[in-house]
Backbone as numpy.savetxt, mean C-alpha at the origin, in Angstrom:
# Nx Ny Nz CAx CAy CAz Cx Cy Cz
8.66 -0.84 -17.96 7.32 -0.90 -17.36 7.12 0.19 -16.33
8.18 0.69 -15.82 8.27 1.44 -14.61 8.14 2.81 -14.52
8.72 3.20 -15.90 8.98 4.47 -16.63 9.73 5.72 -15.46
10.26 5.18 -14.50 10.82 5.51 -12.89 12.45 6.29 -13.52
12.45 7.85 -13.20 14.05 7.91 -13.50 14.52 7.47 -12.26
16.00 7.13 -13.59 17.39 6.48 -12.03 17.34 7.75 -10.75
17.53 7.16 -9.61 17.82 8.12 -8.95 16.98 8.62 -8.11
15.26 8.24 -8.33 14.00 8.58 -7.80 13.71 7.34 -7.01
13.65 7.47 -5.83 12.66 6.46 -4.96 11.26 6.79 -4.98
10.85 5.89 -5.33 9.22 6.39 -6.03 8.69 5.65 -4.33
7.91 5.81 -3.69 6.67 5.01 -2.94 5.59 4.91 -3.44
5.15 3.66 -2.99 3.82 2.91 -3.54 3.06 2.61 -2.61
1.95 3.36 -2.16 1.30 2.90 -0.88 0.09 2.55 -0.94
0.27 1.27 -0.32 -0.94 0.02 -0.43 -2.40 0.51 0.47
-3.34 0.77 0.05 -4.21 0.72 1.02 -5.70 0.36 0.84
-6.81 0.02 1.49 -7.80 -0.53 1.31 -9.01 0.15 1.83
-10.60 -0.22 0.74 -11.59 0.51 1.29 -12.04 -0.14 2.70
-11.44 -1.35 2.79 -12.10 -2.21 4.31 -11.12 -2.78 4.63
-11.29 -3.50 6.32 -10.41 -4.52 6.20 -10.52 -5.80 5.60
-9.56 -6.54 5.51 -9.66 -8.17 4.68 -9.76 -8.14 3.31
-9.53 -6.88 2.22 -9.88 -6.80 1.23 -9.11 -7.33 0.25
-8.21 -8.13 1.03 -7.06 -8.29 0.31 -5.67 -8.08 -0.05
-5.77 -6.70 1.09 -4.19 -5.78 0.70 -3.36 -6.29 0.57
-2.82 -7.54 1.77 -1.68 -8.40 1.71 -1.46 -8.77 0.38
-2.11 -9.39 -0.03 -1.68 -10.10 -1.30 -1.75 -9.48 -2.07
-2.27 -8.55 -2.42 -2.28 -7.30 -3.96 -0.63 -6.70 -3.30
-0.31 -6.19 -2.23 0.90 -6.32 -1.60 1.67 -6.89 -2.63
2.01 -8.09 -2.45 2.42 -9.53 -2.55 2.79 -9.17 -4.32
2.08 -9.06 -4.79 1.45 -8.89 -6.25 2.26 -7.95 -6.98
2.11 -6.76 -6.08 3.07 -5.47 -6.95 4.05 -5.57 -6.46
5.03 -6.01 -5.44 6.17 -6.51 -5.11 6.99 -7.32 -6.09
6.16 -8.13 -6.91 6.39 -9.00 -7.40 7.09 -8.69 -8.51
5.46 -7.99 -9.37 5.85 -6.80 -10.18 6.72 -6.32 -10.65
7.23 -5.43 -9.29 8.55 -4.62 -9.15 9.83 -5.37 -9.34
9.65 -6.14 -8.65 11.23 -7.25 -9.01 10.81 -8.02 -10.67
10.28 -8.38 -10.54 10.40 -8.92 -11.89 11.14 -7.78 -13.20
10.83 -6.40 -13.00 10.96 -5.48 -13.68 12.61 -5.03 -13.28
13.08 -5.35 -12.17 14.79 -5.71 -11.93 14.65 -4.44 -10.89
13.49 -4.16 -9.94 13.38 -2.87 -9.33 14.26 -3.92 -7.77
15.04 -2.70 -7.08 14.96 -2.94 -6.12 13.95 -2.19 -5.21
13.52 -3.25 -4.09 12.10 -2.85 -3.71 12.45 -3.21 -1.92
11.63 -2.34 -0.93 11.50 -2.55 -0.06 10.47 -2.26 0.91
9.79 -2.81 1.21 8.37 -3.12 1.95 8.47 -2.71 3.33
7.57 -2.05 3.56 7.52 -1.09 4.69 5.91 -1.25 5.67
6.22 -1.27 6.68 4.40 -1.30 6.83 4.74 -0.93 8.42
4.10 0.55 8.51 3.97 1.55 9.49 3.94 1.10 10.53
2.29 0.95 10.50 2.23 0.44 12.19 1.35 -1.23 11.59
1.44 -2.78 12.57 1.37 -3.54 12.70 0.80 -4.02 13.30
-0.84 -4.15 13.88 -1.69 -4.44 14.65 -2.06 -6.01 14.30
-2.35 -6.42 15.98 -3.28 -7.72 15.85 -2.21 -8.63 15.57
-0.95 -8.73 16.15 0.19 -9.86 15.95 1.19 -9.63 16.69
1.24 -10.84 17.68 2.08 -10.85 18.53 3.75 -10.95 18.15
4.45 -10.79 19.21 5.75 -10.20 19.15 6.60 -11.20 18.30
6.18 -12.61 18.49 6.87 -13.87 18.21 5.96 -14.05 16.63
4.51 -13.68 16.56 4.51 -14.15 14.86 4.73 -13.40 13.86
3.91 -13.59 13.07 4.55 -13.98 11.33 3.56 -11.99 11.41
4.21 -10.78 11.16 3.56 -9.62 10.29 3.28 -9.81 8.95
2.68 -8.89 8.53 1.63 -8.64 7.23 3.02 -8.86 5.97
4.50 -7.99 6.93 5.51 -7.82 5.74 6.31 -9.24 5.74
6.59 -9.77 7.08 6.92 -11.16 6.65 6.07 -12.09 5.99
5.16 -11.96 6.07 4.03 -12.93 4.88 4.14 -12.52 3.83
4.13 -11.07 3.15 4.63 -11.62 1.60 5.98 -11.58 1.35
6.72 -11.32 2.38 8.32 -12.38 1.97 8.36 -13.68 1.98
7.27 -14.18 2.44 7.11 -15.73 2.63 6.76 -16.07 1.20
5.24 -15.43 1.26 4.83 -15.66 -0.45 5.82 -15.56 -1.52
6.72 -14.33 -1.83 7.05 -14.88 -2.91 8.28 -15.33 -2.81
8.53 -16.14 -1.86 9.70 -16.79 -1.96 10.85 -16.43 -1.11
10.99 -15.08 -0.38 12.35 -14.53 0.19 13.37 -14.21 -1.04
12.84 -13.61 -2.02 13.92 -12.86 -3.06 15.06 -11.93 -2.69
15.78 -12.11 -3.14 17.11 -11.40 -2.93 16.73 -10.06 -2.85
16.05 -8.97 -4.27 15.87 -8.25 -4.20 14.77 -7.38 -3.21
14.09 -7.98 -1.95 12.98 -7.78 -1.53 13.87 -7.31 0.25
12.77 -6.50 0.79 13.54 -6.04 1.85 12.80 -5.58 2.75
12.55 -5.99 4.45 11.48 -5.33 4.85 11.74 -4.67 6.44
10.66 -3.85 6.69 10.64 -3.17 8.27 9.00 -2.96 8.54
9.23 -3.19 9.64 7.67 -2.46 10.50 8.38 -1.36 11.37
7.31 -0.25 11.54 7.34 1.07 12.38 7.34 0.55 13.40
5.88 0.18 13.89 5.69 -0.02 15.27 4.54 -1.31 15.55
4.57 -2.31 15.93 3.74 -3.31 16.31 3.10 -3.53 17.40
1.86 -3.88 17.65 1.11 -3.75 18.54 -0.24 -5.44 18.51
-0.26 -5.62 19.75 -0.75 -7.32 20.11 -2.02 -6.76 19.97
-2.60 -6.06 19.72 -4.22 -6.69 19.30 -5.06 -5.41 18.07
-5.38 -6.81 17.39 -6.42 -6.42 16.17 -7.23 -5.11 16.30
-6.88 -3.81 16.57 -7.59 -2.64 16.43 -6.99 -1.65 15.54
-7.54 -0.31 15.50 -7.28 1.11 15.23 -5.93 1.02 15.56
-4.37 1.30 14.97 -3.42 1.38 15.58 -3.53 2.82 16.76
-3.85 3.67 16.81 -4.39 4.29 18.12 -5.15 3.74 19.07
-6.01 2.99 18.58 -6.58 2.50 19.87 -5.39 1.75 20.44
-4.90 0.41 19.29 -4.31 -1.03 20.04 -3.08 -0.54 20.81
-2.70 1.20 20.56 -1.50 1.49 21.44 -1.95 1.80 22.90
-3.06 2.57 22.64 -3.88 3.27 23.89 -3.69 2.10 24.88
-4.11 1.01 24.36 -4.53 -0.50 25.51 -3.50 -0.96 25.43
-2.44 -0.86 25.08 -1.07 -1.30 25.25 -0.62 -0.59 26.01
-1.07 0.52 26.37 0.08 1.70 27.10 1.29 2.01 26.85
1.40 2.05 25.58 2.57 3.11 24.77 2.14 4.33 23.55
2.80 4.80 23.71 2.52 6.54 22.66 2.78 6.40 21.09
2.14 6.40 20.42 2.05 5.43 18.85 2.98 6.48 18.22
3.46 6.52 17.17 4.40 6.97 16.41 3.41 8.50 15.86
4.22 9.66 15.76 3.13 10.29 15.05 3.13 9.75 13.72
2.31 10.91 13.04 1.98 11.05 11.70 3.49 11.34 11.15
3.85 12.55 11.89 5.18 13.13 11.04 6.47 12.56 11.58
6.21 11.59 12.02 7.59 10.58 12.77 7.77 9.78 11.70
6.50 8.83 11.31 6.06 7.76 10.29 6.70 8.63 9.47
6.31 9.69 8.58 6.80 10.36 7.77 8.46 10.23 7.76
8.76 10.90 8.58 10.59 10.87 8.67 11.19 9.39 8.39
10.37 8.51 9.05 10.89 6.88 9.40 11.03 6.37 7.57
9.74 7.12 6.43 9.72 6.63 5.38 10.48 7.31 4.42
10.86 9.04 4.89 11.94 9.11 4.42 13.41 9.04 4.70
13.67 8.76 5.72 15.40 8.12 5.90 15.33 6.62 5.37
14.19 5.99 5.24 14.00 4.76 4.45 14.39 4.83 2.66
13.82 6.04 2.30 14.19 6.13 1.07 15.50 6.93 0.38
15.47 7.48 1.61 17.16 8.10 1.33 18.42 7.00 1.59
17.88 5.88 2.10 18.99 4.94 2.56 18.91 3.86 1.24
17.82 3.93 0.34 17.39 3.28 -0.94 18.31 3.55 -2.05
17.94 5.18 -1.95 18.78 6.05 -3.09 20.67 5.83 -2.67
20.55 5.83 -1.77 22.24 6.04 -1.62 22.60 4.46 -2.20
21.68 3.40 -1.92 22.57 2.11 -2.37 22.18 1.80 -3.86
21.40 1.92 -4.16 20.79 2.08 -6.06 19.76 2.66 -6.23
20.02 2.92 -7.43 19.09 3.69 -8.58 18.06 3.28 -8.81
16.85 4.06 -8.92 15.40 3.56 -9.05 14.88 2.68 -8.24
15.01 2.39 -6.94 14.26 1.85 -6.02 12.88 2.15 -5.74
12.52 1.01 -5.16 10.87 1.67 -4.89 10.64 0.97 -3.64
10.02 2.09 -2.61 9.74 1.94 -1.38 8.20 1.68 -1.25
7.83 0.48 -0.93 6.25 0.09 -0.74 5.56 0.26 0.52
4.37 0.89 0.94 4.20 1.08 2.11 2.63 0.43 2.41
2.03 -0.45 2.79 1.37 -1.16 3.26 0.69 -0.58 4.29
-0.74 0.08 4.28 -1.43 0.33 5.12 -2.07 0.00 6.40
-2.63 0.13 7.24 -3.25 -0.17 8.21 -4.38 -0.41 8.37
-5.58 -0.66 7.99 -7.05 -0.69 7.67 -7.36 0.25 6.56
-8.19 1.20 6.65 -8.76 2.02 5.76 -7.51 3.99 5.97
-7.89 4.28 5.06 -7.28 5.51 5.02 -7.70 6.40 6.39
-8.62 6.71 6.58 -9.07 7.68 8.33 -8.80 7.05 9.07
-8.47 5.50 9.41 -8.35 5.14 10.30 -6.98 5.99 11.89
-7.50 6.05 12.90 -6.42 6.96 13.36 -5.13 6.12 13.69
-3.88 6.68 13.06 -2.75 6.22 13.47 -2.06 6.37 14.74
-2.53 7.83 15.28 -1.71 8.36 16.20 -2.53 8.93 17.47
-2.40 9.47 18.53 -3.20 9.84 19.63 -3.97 11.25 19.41
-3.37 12.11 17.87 -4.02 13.25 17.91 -4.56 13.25 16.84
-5.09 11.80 16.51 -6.22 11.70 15.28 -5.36 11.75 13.74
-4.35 11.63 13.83 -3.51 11.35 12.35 -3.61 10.47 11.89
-4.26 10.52 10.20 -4.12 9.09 9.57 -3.34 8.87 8.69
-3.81 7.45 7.72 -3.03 7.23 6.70 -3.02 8.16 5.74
-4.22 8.95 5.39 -4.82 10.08 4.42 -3.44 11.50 5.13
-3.27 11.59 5.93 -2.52 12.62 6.52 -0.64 11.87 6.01
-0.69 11.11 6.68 0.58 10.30 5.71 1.18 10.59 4.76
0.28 10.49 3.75 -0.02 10.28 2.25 0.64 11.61 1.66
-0.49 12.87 2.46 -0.44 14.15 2.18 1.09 14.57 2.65
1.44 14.41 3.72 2.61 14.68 4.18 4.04 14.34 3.26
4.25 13.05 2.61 5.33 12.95 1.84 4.41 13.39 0.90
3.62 13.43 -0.07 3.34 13.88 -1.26 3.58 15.38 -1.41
3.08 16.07 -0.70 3.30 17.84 -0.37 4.92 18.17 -0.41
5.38 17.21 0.31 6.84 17.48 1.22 7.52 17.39 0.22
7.73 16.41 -1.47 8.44 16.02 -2.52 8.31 17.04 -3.50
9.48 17.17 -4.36 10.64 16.37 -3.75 11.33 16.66 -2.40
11.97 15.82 -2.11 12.65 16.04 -0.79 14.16 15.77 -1.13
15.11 16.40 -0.99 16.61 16.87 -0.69 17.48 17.29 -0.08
16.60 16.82 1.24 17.54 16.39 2.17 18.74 14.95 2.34
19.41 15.40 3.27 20.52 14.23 3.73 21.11 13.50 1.96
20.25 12.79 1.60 21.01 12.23 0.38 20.63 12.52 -0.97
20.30 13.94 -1.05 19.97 14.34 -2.58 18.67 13.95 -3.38
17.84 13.02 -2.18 16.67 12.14 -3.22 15.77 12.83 -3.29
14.65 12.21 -4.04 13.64 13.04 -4.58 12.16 11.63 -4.28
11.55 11.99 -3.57 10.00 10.89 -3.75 9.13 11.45 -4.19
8.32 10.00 -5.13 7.21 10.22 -5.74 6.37 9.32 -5.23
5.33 9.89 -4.70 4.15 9.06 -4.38 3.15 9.06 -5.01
2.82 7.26 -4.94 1.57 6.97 -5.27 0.74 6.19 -4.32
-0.52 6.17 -5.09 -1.61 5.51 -3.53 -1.88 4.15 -4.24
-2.40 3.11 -4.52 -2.73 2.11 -5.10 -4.17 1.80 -3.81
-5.39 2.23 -4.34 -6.25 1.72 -3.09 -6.89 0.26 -3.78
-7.17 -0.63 -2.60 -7.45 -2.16 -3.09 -9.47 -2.15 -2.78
-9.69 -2.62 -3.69 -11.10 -2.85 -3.37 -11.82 -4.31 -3.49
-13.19 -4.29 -2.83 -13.77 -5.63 -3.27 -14.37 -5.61 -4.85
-15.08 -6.30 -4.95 -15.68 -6.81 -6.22 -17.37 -6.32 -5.89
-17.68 -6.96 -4.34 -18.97 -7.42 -4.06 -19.94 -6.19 -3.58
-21.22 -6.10 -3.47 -22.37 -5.27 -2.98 -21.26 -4.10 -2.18
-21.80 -3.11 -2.39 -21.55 -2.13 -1.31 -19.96 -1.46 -2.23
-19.05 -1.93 -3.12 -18.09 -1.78 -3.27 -17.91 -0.23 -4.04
-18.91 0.22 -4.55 -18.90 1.46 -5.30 -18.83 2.33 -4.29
-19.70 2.05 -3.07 -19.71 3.49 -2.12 -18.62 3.45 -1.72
-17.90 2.23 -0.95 -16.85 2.11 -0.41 -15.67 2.74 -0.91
-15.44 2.53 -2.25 -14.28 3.13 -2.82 -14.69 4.79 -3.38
-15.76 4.68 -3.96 -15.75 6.38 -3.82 -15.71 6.82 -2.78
-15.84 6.61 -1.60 -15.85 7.41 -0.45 -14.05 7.47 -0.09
-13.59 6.41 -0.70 -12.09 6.24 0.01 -11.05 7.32 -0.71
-11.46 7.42 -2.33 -10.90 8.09 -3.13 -10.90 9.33 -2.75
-12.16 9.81 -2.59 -12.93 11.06 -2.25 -11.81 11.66 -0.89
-12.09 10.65 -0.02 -11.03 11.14 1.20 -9.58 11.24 1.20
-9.05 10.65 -0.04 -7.50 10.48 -0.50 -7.85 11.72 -1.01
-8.34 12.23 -1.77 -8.55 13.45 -2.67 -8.23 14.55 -1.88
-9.28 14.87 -0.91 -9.11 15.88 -0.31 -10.28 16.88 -0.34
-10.26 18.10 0.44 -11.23 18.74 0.19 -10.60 19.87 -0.82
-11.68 20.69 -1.56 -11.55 21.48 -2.39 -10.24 22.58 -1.77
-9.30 22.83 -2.97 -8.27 23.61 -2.24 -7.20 22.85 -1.55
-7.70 21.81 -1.52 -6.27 21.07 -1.23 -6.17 19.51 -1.35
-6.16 19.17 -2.73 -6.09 18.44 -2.97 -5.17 18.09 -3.78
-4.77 16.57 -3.71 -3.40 16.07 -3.91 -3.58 16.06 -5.12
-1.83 16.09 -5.93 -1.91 16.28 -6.94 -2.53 14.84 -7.95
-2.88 14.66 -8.62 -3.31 13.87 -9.51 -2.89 12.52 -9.34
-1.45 12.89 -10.03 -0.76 11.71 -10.01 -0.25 10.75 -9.06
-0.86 11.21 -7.80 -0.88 10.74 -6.70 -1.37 9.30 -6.35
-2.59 9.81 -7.08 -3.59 8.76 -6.89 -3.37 7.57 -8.49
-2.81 6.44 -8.15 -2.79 5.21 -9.25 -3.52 5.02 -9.79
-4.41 4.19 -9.14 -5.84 3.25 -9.58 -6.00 2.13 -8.52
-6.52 1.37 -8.89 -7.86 0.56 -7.59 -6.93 -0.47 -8.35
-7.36 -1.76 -7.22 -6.90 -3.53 -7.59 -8.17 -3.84 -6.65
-8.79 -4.57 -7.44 -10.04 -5.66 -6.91 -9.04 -6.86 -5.99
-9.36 -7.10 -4.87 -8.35 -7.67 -4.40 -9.81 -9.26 -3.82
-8.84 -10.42 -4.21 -10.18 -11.27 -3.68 -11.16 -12.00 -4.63
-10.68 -11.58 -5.90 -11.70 -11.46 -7.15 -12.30 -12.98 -7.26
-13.26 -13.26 -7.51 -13.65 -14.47 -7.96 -13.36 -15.41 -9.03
-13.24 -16.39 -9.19 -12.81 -17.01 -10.67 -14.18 -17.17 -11.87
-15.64 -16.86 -10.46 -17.10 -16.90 -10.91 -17.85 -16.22 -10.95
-17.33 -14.46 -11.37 -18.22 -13.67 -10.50 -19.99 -13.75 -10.51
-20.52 -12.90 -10.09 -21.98 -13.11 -9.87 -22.07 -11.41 -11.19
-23.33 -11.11 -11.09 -23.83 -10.13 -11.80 -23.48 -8.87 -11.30
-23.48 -8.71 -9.93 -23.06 -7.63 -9.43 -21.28 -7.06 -9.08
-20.44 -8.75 -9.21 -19.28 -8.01 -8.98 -18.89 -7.92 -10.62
-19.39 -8.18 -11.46 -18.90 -7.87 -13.08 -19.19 -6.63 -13.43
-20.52 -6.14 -13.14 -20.93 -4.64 -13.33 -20.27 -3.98 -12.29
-20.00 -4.13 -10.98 -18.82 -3.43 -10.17 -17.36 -3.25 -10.63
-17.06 -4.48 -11.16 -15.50 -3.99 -11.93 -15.49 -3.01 -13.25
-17.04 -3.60 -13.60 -16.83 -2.32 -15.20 -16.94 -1.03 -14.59
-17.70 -0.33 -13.13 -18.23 0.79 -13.00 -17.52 1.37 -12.07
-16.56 0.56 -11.43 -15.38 1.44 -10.75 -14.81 2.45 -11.18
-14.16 2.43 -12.17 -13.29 3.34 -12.85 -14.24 4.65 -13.33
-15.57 4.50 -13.54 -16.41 5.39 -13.65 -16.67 6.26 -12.55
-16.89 5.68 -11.06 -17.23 6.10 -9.92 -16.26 7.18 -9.05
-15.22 6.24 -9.28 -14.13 6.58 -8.85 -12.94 7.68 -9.35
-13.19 7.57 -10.99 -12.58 8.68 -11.64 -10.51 7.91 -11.66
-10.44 6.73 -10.96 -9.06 5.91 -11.16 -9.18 4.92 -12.38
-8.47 4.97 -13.04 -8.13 3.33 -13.45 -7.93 2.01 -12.80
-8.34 1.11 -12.85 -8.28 -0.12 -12.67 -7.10 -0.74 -13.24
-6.44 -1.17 -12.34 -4.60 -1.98 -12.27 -4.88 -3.21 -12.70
-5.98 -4.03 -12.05 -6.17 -5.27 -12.47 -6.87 -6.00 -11.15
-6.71 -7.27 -10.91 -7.46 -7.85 -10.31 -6.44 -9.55 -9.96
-6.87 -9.50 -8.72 -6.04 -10.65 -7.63 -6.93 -11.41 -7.19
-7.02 -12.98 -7.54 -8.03 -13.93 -7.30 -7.94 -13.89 -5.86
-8.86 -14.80 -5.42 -9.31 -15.30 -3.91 -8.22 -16.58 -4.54
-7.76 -16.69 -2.96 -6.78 -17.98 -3.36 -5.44 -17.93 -3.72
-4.91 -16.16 -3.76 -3.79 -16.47 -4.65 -2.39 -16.24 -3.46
-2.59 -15.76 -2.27 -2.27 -16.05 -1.11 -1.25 -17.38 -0.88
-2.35 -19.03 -1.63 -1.94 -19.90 -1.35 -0.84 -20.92 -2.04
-0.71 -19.77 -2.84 -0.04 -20.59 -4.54 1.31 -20.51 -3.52
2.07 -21.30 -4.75 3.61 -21.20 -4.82 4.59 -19.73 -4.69
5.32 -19.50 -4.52 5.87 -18.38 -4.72 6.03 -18.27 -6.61
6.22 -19.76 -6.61 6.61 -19.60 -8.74 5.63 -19.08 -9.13
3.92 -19.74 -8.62 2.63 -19.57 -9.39 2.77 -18.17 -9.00
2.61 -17.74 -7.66 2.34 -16.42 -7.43 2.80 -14.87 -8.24
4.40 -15.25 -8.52 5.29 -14.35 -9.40 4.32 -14.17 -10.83
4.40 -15.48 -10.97 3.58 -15.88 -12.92 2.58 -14.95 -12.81
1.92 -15.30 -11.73 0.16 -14.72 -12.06 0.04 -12.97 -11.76
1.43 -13.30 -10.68 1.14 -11.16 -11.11 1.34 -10.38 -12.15
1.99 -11.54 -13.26 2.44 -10.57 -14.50 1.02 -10.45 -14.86
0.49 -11.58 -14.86 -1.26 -11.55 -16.11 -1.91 -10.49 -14.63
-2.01 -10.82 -13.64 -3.24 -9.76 -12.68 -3.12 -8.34 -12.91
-2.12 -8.08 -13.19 -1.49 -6.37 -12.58 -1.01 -5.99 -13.94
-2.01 -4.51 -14.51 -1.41 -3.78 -15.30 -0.27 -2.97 -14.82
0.18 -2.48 -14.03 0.50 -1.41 -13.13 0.96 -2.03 -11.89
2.81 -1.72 -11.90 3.80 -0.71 -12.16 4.24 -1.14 -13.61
């Protein structure tokens, strides 16, 4: 399913046209995915806003969801107590947020520490709100991220590895969802002259999906892939958050074309 050579730490980075769109659990979803497919996988999520020191992060919740699998493995960059811009929520914290090209380093000694223990791993990286959002104090985002290991690969340093990145952006179903994601793609893209290579970019997951849609999120799922110029991975009910870890595993095989 993976079509991943041995030896490649591929990254998979989760991200969304809004917040609440779902990421966690489309998260949750291709994690799932991945292990089911016998990948070892490890979940990563940069910076951590809006959760205090003592609760539950975005990456311990879908270790919760699907169960705490053997094969599943996780870290946060940097965490921060209130729900903003991870630049802002550091600003009002009064500490100096990670750069852009720190995050960078942090995700590759992450994947060089992948490659040295097995073959074909895949490093998942879980976004922060939307792609511009600023990560860092000199306006670095997730879109800068992105560009940074994608440009930088392969990479052969320290342990011989090589990353491949991909973006997986999550969208709604509902009104407004076409601008939203063309605009998100558009900004993953790049401007003319420098834009990422192709294969960069996955495809979209409707994250949230209805079991009923209305008229407008059915013609939104057919016209994404049009708008957007991605393929469509599949689609993650509202609700699926709450299942079992068993139901949850099951239902990512049928939700998710892709990994």
């Amino acid at each position: 399913m993976s079509g991943q050579a041995p030896g490649v730490v591929r990254v998979v980075v989760v991200t969304g046209t809004d917040t609440d769109v779902g990421k966690t659990v489309v998260t949750a979803a291709l994690c799932a995915r991945l292990l089911a497919d016998g990948q070892r996988v490890h979940l990563h999520k940069p910076t951590q806003t809006g959760v205090a020191a003592d609760e539950e992060g975005d990456v311990q919740t879908v270790r919760r969801m699907l169960g705490a699998p053997v094969g599943l493995t996780t870290s946060e960059g940097v965490r921060l107590p209130e729900p903003l811009a991870p630049a802002t929520a550091a600003r009002r914290a009064g500490v100096e947020a990670p750069t852009v090209a720190r995050h960078a380093e942090q995700v590759r000694e992450l994947a060089r520490a992948l490659a040295r223990e097995t073959a074909g791993a895949t490093l998942v990286l879980e976004g922060a709100g939307g792609v511009l959002v600023e990560m860092d104090a000199a306006g670095g985002t997730l879109r800068d991220l992105v560009r940074e290991l994608a440009t930088g690969t392969p990479d052969h340093e320290g342990g011989g590895d090589a990353l491949s990145v991909q973006v997986v952006v999550v969208a709604r179903a509902g009104l407004g969802t076409l601008n939203h994601a063309a605009l998100t793609v558009e900004a993953l893209r790049g401007p003319l002259g420098e834009r990422l290579p192709a294969r960069t970019l996955a495809g979209l997951v409707v994250g949230a999906s209805s079991e009923d849609p209305g008229l407008a999120e059915r013609c939104n799922v057919e016209d994404l892939p049009r708008v957007t110029g991605l393929p469509l991975l599949g689609s993650v009910p509202a609700g699926a958050g709450d299942l079992s870890p068993e139901d949850l595993v099951a239902g990512a095989a049928r939700w998710l074309v892709w990994p």
